[in-house]
Legacy VTK file of the C-alpha trace (Angstrom):
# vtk DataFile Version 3.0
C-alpha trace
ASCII
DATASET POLYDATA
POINTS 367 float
102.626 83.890 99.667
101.313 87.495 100.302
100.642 89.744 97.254
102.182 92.748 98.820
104.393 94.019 101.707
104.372 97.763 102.814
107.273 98.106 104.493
107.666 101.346 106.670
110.856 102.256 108.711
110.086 105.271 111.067
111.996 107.587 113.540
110.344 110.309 115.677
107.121 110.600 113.711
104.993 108.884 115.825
101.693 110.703 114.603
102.545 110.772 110.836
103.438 107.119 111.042
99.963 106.230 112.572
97.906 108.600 110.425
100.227 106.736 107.368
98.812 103.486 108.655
95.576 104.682 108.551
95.763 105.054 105.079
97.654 101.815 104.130
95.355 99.902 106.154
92.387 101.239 103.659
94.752 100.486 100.453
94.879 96.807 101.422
91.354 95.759 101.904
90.907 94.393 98.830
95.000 92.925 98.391
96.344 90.068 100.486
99.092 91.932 101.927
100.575 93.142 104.956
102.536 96.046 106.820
105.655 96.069 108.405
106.746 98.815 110.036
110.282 98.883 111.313
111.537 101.554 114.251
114.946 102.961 114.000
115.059 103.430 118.115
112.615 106.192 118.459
112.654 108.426 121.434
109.446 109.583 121.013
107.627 106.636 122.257
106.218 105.177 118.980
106.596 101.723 119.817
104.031 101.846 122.813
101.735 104.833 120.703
101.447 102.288 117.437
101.027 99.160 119.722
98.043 101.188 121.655
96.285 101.573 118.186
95.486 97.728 118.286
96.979 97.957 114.302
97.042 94.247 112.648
101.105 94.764 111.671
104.617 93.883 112.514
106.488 95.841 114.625
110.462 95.725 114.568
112.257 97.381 116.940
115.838 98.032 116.049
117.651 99.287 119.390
120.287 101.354 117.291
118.886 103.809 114.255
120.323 101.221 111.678
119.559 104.714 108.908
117.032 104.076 106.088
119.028 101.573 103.831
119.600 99.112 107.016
115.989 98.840 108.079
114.699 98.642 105.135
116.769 95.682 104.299
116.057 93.983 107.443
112.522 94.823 107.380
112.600 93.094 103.741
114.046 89.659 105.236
110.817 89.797 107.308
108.449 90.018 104.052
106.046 87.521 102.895
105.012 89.779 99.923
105.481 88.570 96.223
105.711 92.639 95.519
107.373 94.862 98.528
106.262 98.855 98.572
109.008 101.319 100.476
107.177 104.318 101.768
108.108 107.271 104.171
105.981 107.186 107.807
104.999 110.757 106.719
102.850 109.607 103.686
99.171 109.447 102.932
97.629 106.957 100.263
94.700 106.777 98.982
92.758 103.114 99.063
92.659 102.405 95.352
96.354 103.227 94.703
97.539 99.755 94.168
94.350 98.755 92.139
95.228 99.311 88.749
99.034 97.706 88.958
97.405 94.189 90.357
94.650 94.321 88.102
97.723 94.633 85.579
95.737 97.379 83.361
99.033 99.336 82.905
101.794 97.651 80.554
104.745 97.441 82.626
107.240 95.471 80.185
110.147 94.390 82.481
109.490 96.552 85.242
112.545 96.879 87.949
110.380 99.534 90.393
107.300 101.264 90.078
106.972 104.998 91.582
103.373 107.671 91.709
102.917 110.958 91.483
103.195 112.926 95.133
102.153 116.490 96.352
102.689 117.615 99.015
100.299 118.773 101.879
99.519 121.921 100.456
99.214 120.396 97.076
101.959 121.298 95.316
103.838 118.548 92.785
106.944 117.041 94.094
109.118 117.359 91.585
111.203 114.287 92.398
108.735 111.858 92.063
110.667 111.478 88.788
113.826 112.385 87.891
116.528 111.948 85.017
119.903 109.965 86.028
122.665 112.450 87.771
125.616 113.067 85.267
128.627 114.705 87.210
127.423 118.169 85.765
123.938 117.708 86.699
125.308 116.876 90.675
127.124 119.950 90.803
124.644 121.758 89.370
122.104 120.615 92.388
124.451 121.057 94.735
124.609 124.906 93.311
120.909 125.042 93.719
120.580 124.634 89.768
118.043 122.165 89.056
117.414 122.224 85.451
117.807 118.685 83.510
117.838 117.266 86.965
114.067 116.561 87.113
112.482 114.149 83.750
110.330 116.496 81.716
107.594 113.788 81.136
104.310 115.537 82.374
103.810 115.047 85.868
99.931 113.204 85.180
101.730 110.566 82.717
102.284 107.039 83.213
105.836 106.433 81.732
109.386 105.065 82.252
111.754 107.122 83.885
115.166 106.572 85.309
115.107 107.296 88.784
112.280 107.043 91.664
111.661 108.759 94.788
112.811 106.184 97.576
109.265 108.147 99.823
107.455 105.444 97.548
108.685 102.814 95.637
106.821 99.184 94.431
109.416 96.417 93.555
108.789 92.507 93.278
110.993 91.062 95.912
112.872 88.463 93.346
113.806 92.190 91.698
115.017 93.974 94.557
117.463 90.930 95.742
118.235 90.160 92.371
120.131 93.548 92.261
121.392 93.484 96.125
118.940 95.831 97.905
119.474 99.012 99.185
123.157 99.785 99.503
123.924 100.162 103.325
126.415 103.001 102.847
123.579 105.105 102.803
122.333 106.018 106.633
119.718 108.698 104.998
118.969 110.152 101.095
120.501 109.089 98.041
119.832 105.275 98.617
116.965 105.774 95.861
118.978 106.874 93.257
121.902 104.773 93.463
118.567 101.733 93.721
117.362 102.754 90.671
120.407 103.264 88.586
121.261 99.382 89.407
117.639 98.257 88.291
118.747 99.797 84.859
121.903 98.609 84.629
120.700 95.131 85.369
118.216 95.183 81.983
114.687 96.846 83.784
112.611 99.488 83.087
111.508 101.779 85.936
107.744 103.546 85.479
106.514 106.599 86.855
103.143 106.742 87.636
101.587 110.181 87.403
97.694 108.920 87.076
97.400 107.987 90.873
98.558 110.626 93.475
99.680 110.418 97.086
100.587 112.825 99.415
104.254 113.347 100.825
104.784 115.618 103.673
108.527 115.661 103.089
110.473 117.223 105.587
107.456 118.279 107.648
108.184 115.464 109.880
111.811 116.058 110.244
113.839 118.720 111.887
116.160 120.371 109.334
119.401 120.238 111.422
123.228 119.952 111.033
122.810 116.436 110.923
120.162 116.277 108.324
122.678 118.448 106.059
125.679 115.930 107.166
123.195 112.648 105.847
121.808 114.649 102.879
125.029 115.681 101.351
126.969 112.766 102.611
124.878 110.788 100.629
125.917 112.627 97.299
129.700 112.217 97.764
128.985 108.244 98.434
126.768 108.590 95.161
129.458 110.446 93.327
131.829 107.884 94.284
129.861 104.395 93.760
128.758 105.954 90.169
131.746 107.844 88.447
134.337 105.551 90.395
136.650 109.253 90.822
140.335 109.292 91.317
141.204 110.239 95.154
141.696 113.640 94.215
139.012 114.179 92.726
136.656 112.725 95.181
138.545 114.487 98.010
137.468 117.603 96.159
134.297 116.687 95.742
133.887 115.861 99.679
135.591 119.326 100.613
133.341 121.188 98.462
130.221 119.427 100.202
132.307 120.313 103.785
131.346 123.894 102.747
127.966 124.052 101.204
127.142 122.174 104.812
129.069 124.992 107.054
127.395 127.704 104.244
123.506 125.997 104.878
123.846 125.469 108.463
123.656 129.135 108.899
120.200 129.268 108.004
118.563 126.133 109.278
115.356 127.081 110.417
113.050 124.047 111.916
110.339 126.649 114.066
106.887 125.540 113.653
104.084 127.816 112.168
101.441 128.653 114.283
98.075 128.145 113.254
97.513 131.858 112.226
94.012 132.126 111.158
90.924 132.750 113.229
88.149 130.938 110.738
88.093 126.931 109.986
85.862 124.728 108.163
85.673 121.098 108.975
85.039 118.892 106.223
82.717 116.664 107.999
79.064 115.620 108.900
79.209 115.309 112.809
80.098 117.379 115.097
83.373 116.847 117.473
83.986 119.467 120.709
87.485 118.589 120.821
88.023 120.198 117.270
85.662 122.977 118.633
88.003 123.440 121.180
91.257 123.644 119.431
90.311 125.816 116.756
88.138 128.944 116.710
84.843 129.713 114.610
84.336 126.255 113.389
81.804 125.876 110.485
80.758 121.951 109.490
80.917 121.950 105.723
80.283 118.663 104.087
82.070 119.683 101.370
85.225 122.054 99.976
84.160 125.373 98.154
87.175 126.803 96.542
86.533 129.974 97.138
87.738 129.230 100.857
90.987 131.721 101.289
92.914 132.472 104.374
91.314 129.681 106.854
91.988 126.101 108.175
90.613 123.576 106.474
90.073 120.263 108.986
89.611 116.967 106.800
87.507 113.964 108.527
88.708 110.606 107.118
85.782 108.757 109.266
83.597 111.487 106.322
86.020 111.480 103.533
88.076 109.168 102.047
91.680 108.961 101.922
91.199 109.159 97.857
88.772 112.198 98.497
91.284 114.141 100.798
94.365 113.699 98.526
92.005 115.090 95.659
90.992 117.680 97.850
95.065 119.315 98.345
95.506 118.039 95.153
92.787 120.784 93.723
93.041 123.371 95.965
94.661 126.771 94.893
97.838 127.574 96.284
97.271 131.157 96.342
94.172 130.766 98.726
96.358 130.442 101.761
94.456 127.403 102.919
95.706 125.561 106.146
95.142 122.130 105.403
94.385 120.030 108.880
94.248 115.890 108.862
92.270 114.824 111.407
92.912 111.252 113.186
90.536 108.473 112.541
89.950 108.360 116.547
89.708 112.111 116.726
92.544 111.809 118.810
95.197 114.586 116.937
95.454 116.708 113.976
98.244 117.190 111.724
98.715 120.404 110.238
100.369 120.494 107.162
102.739 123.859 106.580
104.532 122.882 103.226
107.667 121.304 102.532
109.815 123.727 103.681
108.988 123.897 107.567
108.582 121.552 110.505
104.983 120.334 110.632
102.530 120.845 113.549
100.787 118.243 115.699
97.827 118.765 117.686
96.511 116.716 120.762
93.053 117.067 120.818
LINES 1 368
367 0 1 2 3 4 5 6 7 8 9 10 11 12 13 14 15 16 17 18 19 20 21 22 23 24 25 26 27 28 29 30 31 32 33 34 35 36 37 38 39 40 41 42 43 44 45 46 47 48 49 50 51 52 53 54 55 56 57 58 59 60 61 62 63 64 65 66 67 68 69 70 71 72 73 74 75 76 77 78 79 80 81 82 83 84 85 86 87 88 89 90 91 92 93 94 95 96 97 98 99 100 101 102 103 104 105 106 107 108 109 110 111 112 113 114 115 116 117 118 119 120 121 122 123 124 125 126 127 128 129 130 131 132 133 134 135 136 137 138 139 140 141 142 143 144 145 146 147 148 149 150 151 152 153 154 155 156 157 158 159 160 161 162 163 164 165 166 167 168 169 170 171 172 173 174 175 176 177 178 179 180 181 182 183 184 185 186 187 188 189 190 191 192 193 194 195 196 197 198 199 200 201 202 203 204 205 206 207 208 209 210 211 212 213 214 215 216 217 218 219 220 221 222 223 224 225 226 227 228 229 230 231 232 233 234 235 236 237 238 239 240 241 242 243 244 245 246 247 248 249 250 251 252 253 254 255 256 257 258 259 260 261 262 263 264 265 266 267 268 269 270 271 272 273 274 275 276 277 278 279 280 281 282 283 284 285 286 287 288 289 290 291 292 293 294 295 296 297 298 299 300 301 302 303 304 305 306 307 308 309 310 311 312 313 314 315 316 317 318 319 320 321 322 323 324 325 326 327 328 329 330 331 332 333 334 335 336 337 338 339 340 341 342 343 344 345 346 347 348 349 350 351 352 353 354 355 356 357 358 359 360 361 362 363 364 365 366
């Protein structure tokens, strides 16, 4: 039997889902695992781009979008792993994240799932990574934009238990995760996480929050923020609302017109329009040159390493110089305020992700 599956279920992130493979394939050099990345019928040609990377994983190709609970179920009857990780195609990992859990130097007394500490690719701390379990005041209260209680106060570099995980990363032994039936499949998209981690609980485990090894999520960067997106994201809360608090019908058909209108009320001010890459200086974190980055991006300076004095420029990270542990320390460190463009460059040299924070639609660049 394998130590560890990474299981993977992607949809129209073609690049993000290689560049995540990039860094899961570094994680596992020293773990008998394997990667299994399932497509939820992709119109952006990811099969064909993955398969043309020559990657060592399985493929599934689901010819409906079977939503995130689905695939990741199905991906999980595929799974040779004695542990299974969950993690979003728009993640990056850094090669020693698994280390310290196999080497077992972390007491995890009856552990149900395991969750880290993410940023996202500007560096800030994802506050989700852990969070306290949603009373029926504390879901209103996030639905009104009022988030206080709603994340765990436990400091964001401590390695504790917490009630509920971010489903963008989650490690779980797979006798645990059937043992308390999966991912529920009413979920197509968001919220399948917290109900997940509410049932390891309430079946006797403990759920840990990792906050002393980092990876970064893009969240959202790889996904357009449209009326559908609303529909799954607060569609998921009235399932929540009613799997949890089992409400009479009146009360959960108040519940589901209220979310009718915070949907019709945010859907006037979707806004998915990239950012442009705006500044005219760029430092490449590397020690070779490469014309195609030359190309794409004006007044390139070779640095072989970050000065954080950098403001108002694009920073382009080389992962065949750096690694993955190196750039995730990198965004981790920098200073928000320095306006810093943070670029990922490809491990072929092939594209360039540019990160613009979690609240706008990410670039990609063909180089």
């Amino acid at each position: 039997m394998l130590k560890l599956s990474v299981i993977i279920v992607s949809y129209n992130c073609k690049v993000y889902l290689d560049y995540c493979i990039q860094s899961v394939i570094s994680s596992l050099k020293n773990i008998h695992g394997e990667i299994i990345v399932i497509d939820n019928n992709s119109t952006d040609n990811t099969k064909d781009f993955i398969r043309s990377k020559g990657y060592n994983i399985t493929f599934i190709e689901s010819k409906i979008n079977l939503g995130f609970s689905k695939a990741n179920n199905q991906a999980v009857k595929s799974a040779k792993g004695e542990y299974l990780f969950f993690l979003n195609p728009d993640t990056v990992i850094p090669e020693n994240l698994f280390d310290p859990f196999f080497k077992g130097e972390n007491d995890l007394n009856n552990m149900g799932i395991l969750g880290f500490r993410m940023i996202d690719g500007r560096g800030q701390f994802l506050k989700e990574s852990k969070r306290n379990s949603p009373t029926k005041r504390m879901v209103f209260k996030k639905l009104l934009g009022i988030k206080n209680n709603y994340y765990s106060i436990i400091n964001e570099f401590d390695y504790n238990s917490v009630d509920i995980l971010c489903g963008a990363n989650m490690l779980i032994s797979n006798k645990v995760f059937n043992q308390i039936n999966c991912f529920n499949e009413e979920y197509f998209m968001y919220g399948e996480d917290i109900e997940l981690s509410k049932k390891s609980l309430l079946s006797g485990f403990k759920n840990y929050y990792n906050g002393k090894n980092t990876l970064i999520h893009f969240k959202g960067e790889s996904t357009d923020k449209n009326i559908k997106y609303l529909k799954n994201f607060y569609g998921a809360m009235a399932i929540y609302y009613k799997n949890i608090f089992s409400p009479s019908r009146l009360n959960l058909f108040t519940v589901k017109f209220f979310l009718r209108q915070i949907i019709n009320f945010k859907s006037l001010f979707i806004n998915s329009s990239l950012t442009k890459s705006k500044f005219e200086k760029s430092f490449f974190i590397t020690d070779s040159v490469n014309h195609n980055v030359s190309k794409n991006y004006r007044n390139v300076i070779l640095k072989k390493e970050i000065d954080h004095s950098d403001n108002e420029c694009n920073i382009i990270l080389d992962p065949n110089y750096l690694t993955y542990n190196e750039i995730i320390e990198i965004i981790g460190s920098s200073n928000p305020s320095n306006n810093i463009n943070f670029c990922f460059l490809s491990k072929d040299y092939s594209y360039v992700i540019e990160s613009c924070g979690m609240n706008q639609k990410g670039k990609v660049v063909f180089l």
